[in-house]
C-alpha positions as CSV (number, residue, x, y, z in Angstrom):
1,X,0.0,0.0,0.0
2,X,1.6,3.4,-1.1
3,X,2.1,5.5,2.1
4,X,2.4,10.0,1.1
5,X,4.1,12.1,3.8
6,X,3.0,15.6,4.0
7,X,6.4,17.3,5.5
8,X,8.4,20.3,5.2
9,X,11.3,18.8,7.0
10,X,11.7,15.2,5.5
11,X,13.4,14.6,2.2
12,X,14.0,11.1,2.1
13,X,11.9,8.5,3.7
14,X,12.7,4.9,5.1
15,X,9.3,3.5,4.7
16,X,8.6,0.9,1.8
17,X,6.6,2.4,-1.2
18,X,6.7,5.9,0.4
19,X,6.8,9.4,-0.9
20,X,6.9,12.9,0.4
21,X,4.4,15.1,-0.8
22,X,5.3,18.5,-2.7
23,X,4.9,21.9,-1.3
24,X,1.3,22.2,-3.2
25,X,-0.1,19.4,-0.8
26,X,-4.2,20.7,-2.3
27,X,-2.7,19.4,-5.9
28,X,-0.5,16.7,-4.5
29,X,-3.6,14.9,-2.8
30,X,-5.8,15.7,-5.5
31,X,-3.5,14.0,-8.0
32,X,-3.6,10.9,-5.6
33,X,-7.1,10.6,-5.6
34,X,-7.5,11.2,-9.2
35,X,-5.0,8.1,-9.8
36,X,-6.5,5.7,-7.3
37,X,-10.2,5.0,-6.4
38,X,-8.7,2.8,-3.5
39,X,-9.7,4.7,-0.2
40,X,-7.1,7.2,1.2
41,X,-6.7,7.6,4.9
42,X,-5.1,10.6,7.1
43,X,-3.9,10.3,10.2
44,X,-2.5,12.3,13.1
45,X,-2.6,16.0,11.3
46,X,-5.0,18.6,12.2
47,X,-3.0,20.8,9.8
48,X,-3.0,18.6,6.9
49,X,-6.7,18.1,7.7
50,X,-7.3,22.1,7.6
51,X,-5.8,22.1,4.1
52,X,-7.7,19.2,2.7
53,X,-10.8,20.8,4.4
54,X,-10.5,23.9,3.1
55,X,-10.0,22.8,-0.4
56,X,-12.9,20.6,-0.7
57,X,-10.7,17.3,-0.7
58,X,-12.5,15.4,2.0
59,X,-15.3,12.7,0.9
60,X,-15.7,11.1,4.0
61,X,-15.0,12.2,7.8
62,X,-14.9,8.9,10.5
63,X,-14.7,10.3,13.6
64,X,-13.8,9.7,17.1
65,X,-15.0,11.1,20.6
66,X,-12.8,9.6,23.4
67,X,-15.2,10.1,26.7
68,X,-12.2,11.9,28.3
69,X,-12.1,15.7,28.9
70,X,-8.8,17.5,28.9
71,X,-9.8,21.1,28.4
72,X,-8.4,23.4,25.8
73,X,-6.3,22.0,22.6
74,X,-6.6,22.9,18.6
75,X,-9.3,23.2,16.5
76,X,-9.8,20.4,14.0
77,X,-11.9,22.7,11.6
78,X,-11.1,26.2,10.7
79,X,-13.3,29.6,11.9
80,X,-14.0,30.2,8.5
81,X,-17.7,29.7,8.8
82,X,-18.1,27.9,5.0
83,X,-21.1,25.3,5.1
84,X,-20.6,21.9,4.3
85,X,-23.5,19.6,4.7
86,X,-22.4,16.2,5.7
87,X,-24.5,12.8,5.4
88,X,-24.4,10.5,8.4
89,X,-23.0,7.2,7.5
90,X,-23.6,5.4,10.5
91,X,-22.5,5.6,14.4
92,X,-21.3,3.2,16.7
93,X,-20.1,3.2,20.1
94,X,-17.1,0.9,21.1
95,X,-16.4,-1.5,24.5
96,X,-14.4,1.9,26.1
97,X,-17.1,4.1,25.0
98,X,-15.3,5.7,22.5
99,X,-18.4,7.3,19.5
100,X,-17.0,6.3,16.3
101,X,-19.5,8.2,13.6
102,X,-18.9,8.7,9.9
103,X,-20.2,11.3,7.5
104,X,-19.9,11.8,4.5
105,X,-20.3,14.9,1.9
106,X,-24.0,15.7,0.6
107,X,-25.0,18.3,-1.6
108,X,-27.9,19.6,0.7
């Protein structure tokens, strides 16, 4: 499986079938998913996700609430107060009581 790495600091990467994205990381991840309809996952960047967000480039959202509360921290989505209606997919709660919820784009 083809692993992208959205960095300003990494050059070269150790991981098998790995690649750093360019600076233009809105045309980067748009070429990806215009070469592949196999399903492209981020993880661990609310910055990355910011970008992605605020160029359109997010089909699908799967998220997590962890039933902890730890009081202040960064914004997933930006203040930039653009709608964008979202479908739910379906909800779930796991053994730990974590709410894992997906949604996905609509055009309402």
């Amino acid at each position: 499986m083809p692993k992208y790495v959205a960095s300003t600091t990494l050059s070269d990467l150790t991981w098998a079938n790995s690649r750093v994205l360019g600076a233009d990381i809105a045309a980067e991840v748009t070429g990806v998913k215009n070469r592949s309809d196999a399903e492209t996952v981020v993880l661990g960047s609310g910055g990355l996700m910011r970008t992605l967000v605020g160029h359109d480039l997010i089909d699908e959202y799967r998220l997590l609430v962890f039933p902890l509360l730890l009081g202040g921290g960064k914004r997933l989505f930006a203040d930039d107060a653009t709608r964008r209606p979202l479908t739910l997919v379906s909800t779930t709660t796991s053994t730990t009581g974590v709410s894992i919820t997906t949604y996905r784009r609509s055009d309402g």
